[in-house]
N, C-alpha and C positions, 0 to 999 in steps of 0.2 A: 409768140405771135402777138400778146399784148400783156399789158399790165396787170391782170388780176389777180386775187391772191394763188384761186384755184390752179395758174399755169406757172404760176414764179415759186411755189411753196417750197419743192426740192432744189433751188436752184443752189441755198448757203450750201445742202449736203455734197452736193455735184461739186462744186468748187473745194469742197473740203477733199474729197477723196481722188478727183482727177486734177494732177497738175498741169497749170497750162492753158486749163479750158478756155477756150471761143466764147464765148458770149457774144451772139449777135440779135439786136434787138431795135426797134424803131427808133429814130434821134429824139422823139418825144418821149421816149419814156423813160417812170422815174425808179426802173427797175438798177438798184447796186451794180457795179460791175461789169457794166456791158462796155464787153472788147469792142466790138467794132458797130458802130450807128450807122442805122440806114434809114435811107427815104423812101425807097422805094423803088422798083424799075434798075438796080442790081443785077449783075450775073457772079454768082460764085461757084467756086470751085472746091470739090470736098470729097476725096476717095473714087475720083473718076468720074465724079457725076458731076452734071451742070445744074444750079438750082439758081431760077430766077425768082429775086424779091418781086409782089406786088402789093401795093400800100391801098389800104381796103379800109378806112375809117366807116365811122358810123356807131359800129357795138359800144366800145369803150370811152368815156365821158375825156382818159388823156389825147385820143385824136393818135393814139399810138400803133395799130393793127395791120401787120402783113399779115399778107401768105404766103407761102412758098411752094413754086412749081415745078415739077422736075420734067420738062418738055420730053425727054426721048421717053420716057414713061407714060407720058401725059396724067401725071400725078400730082393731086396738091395736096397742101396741107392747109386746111382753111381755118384752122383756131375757132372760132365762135361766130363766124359771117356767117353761117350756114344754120339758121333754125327754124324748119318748116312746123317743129311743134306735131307732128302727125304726116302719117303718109298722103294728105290732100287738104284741102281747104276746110272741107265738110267734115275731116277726122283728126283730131286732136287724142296722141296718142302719151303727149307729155304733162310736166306739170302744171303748164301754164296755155290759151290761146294767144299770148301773143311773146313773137321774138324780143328777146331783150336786146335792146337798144339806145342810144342817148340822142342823134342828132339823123332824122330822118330823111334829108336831102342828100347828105355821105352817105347813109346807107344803101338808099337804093342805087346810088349810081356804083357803091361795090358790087353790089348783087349783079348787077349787070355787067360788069367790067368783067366778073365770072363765069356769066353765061357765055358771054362773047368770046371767052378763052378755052370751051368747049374741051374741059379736061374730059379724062376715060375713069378716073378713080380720085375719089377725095378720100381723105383721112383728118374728120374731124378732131377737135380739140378733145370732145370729151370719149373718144375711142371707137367712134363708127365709122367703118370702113364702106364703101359705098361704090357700086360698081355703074356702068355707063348709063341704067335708065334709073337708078335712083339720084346719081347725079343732077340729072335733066330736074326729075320731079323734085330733088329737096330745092334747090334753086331756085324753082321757080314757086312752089307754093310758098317758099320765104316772100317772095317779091312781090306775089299776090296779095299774100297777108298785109304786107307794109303799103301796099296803095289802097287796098279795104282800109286802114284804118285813115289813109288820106282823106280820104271818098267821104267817108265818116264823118270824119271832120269839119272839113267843108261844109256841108249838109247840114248839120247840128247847130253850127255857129250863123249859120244864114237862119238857120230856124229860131235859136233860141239868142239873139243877139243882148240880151241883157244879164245871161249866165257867165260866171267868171269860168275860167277855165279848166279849174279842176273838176265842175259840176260836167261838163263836157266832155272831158276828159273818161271820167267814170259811165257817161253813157255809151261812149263808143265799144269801151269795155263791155259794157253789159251786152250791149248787141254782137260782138264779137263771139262773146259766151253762147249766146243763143245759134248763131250762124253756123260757128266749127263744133257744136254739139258736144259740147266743154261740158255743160252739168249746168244748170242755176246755184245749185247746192252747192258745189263744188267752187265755183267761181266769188261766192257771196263768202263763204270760209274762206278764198284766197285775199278776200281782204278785209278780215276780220280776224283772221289769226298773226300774231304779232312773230319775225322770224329773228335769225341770229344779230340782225342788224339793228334789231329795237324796234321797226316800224313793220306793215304790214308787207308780204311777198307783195303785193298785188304794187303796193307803195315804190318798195326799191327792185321789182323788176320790170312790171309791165307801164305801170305810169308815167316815167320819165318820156317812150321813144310815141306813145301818146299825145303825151301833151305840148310834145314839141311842134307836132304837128297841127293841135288846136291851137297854140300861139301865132302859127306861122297865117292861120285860116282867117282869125282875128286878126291880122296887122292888113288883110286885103282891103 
C-alpha cells in the first residue's frame, strides 16, 4: 500500500521463498522490486477476482499510497488512510490523538474519495478488520479529526500572528489532547519521551500532518 518500513519489512523474505512473485506497488515508490507501477485507478485481475487500485496520498511523505478494492465484495484494503485513533472524536483509544499524516489537503480529499466509495468491510494495514458501521465511523472520525486540526490552525494563527509555527503547531496538539480526552500526562510524555527514531513520537508522528496545516493558515 505504501512505503513504510512496517508494510515493506517481509517483502526481501517473500521474494526469497516465492518465485516469480508480483510486486505491485505505486510508481512513486522507492520500494526494490516492484513488478508492475501503478497510479492508480487500475483494474487487475488475480485468482478470479477483480481488484481495483485507488491512489489515496496524504499518509506517507513519498506521495506513494493505494488501496485496493475488491467491488463484488465491496472490500478494501486501506493500508494506513484509515486512523480515527478511537471509536469517536471524544475517545481516543490509541497511542496517539492525532492521524499520522504528512500532506493535509491529499489527505482529506482520500478520506473522502473513501467515503464516497461506500465500501461494506475494510481490512486495515495494521490488521483490523471492520464491518459496515465501523467502516462509516472510522472514516469519518479520521476526517473529523484532520479538519479539527484545520480549524485549529486557522484560529491559532489569526490569534497568534507573531508565533512561528511550530509554537502553533504544539498548541493545536495540546488542544486536541484535551478535546479527544487523550490524558494531559499522557500526551506531554508523548513529546518528551524520545522514540526509535531519535526524536520525540509526538515529533515524527503527530507534528508533521499539523504543521502542514499551520503553514498553509500562515501563507493566507
Amino acid at each position: 500500500t505504501h512505503d513504510h518500513w512496517d508494510h515493506r519489512a517481509n517483502l526481501p523474505l517473500l521474494r526469497e521463498r516465492l518465485a516469480n512473485i508480483t510486486v505491485v506497488a505505486h510508481r512513486n515508490s522507492s520500494i526494490d522490486g516492484v513488478t508492475h507501477p501503478l497510479e492508480g485507478g487500475e483494474t487487475l485481475e488475480l485468482g478470479g477476482l477483480t481488484i481495483q487500485s485507488i491512489e489515496t496520498p496524504g499518509h506517507s511523505a513519498h506521495r506513494d499510497e493505494l488501496c485496493y478494492f475488491l467491488p463484488d465484495y465491496r472490500l478494501l484494503f486501506s493500508g494506513d488512510v484509515v486512523q480515527p485513533q478511537g471509536p469517536s472524536y471524544a475517545v481516543v483509544t490509541s497511542h496517539s490523538p492525532v492521524p499520522y499524516f504528512q500532506f493535509g489537503d491529499d489527505y482529506q480529499r482520500s478520506l473522502e474519495r473513501l467515503i464516497r466509495l461506500d465500501a461494506a468491510h475494510i481490512r486495515t494495514g495494521h490488521g483490523d478488520f471492520l464491518g459496515p458501521e465501523q467502516v462509516r465511523q472510522w472514516l469519518r472520525v479520521t476526517l473529523a479529526t484532520v479538519q479539527r486540526i484545520e480549524a485549529l490552525a486557522v484560529t491559532y494563527v489569526e490569534r497568534y500572528p507573531t508565533k512561528d509555527a511550530p509554537w502553533i503547531a504544539e498548541l493545536v496538539y495540546d488542544q486536541l489532547v484535551e478535546e479527544r480526552h487523550y490524558g494531559i500526562a499522557k500526551g506531554n510524555r508523548r513529546k518528551r519521551e524520545i522514540g526509535e527514531s531519535g526524536v520525540s513520537e509526538y515529533e515524527h508522528y503527530d507534528l508533521p500532518g499539523i504543521l502542514w496545516f499551520v503553514q498553509e493558515a500562515q501563507q493566507l
